[in-house]
N, C-alpha and C positions, 0 to 999 in steps of 0.2 A: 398479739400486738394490737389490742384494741386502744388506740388511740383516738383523742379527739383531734377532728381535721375541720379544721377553716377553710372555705372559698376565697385565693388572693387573686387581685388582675396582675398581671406581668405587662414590663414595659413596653412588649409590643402588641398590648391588646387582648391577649388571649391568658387563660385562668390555669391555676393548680390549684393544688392542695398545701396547707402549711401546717405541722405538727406543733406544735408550740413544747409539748412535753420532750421531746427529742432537738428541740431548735433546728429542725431540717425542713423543706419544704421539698415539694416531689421535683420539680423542675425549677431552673433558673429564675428569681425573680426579676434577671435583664430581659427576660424572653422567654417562655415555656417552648413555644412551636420556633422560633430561632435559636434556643438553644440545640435540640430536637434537632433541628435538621442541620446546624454545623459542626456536629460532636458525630454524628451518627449515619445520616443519608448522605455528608458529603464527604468526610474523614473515614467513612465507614463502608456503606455499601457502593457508593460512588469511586469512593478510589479501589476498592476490591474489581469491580468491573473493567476498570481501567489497566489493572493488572492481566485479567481475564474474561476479557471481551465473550469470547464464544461460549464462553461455561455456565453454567446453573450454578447460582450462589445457596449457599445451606447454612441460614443465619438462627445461629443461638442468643436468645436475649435472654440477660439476665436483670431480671425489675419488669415483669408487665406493665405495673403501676398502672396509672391512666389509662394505656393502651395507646399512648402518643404517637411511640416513635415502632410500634407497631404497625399502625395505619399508615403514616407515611411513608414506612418502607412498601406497604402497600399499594399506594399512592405510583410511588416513583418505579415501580414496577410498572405499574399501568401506561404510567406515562411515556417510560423508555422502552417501551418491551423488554424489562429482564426478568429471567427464569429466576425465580426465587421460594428458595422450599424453609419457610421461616418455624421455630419452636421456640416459644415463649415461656419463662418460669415465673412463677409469683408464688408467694408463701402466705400473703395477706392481701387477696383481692379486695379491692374495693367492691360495693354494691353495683347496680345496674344503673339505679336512683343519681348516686355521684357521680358519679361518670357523666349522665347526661346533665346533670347540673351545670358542668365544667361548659357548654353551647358548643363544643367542636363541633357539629354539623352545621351550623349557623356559618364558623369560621372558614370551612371550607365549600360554601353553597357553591361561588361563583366557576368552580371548578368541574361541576356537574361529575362527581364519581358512581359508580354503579352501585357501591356501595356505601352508604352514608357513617359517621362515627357513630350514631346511636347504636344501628343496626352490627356494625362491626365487633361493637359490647356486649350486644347480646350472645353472640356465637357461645355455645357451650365448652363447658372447661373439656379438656379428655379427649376431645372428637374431632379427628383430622378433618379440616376443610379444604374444599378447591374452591377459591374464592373468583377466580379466571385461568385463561388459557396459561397464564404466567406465574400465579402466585398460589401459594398452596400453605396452609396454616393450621395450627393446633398449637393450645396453649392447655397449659399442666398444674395443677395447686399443688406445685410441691417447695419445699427447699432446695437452693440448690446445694448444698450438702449431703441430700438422700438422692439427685439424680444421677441416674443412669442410662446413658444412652447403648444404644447397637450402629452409631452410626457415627462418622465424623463432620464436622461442619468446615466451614469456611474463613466465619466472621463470626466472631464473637463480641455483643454490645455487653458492655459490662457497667451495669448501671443501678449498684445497690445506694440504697441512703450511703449520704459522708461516713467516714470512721470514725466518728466521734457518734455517729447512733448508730451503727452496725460495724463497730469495727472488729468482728469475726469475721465476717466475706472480705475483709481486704488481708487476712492474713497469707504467708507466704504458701502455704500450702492449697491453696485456693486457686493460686495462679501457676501451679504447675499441674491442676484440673486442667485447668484452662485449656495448658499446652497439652495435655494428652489428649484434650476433646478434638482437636484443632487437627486438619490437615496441614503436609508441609506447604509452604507459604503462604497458610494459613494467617488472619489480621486479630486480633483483638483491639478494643477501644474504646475510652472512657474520658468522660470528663474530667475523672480524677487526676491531678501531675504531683502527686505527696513522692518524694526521696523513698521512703522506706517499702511506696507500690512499685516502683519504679526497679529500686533494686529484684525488691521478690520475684519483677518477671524476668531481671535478665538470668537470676538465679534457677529459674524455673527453665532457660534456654533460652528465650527472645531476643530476639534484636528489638532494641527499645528508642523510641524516638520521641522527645516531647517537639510538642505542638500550637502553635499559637492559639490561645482559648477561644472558645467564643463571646460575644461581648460581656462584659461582665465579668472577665476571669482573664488570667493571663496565659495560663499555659493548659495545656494537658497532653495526654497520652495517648499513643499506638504502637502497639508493639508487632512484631511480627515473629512466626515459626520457620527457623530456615527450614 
């Protein structure tokens, strides 16, 4: 999927990437790093904590992309003390080059992190890291259709392009992946609110909830595994 990718600014200041051949761009043009963090750190690993205060969260991402909302989950690890054992999938990494293009370290200077976005991109693909006393990561070049885990997780970020340029990962069969990766009350969670995602997961077993969007969208999705 070698497409050509544009650098766009998003409304709150901070950059993606836009496809033009696919008409998708990698994050919200209302926000890259607000949409990021109201679809994901606060619908996502924020309300899983709130569930399970005492516990080690075991978060599957599905879309590396950027490494956005990778970082900020590592971020807010940092910031909260929480245990977090995160596994990242991507099928089409972007370069090292892009990525720093994008200035996230610039964006997040005033926060003084141990570890900056530049350096967090470089981490190699394959190779579990312990990034602190809390946070522990490895990210995979695979599809998520060839993966296979030995473990269950928590939280599931489900974050492939729209269905209208990857509309194979939103098929129903996909989300009842999902549910077998998942422990019980186990979270999954997306930007996406489409009817026909929505059904796949209750058909898949979920309890399904849409969600007020984050700016720029009206609604989206969390589902849960009784």
């Amino acid at each position: 999927m070698e497409f050509s990718k544009e650098k766009i600014k998003t409304q709150d200041g901070s950059f993606t990437f836009k496809i033009d051949d696919l008409k998708e761009t990698y994050h919200s043009k209302s926000g890259a790093i607000t949409e990021s963090n109201f679809v994901y750190i606060e619908a996502g690993l924020n309300y899983w904590f709130k569930q399970y205060p005492k516990s080690p969260c075991h978060v599957l991402e599905l879309g590396y992309g950027t490494g956005l909302m990778s970082y900020l989950s590592f971020l807010e690890s940092e910031k909260k003390k929480l245990n977090v054992d995160y596994v990242s999938l991507e099928a089409y990494p972007l370069t090292e080059e892009q990525l720093k293009s994008l200035g996230y370290t610039s964006f997040f200077k005033d926060i003084s992190p141990k570890i900056n976005f530049d350096t967090f991109s470089c981490l190699k693909w394959g190779t579990p890291q312990k990034l602190s006393q809390h946070f522990s990561f490895i990210k995979h070049k695979i599809h998520f259709e060839d993966f296979e885990a030995n473990t269950f997780f928590d939280l599931i970020y489900y974050d492939a392009f729209g269905s209208h340029a990857q509309p194979e990962l939103w098929e129903p069969q996909w989300m009842k992946k999902c549910f077998k990766l998942l422990n019980p009350g186990g979270i999954w969670v997306s930007y996406c609110a489409k009817g026909s995602v929505r059904r796949g997961l209750e058909e898949a077993g979920f309890q399904v909830s849409r969600l007020p969007g984050p700016p720029g969208k009206r609604e989206m999705l969390r589902a849960v595994k009784p």
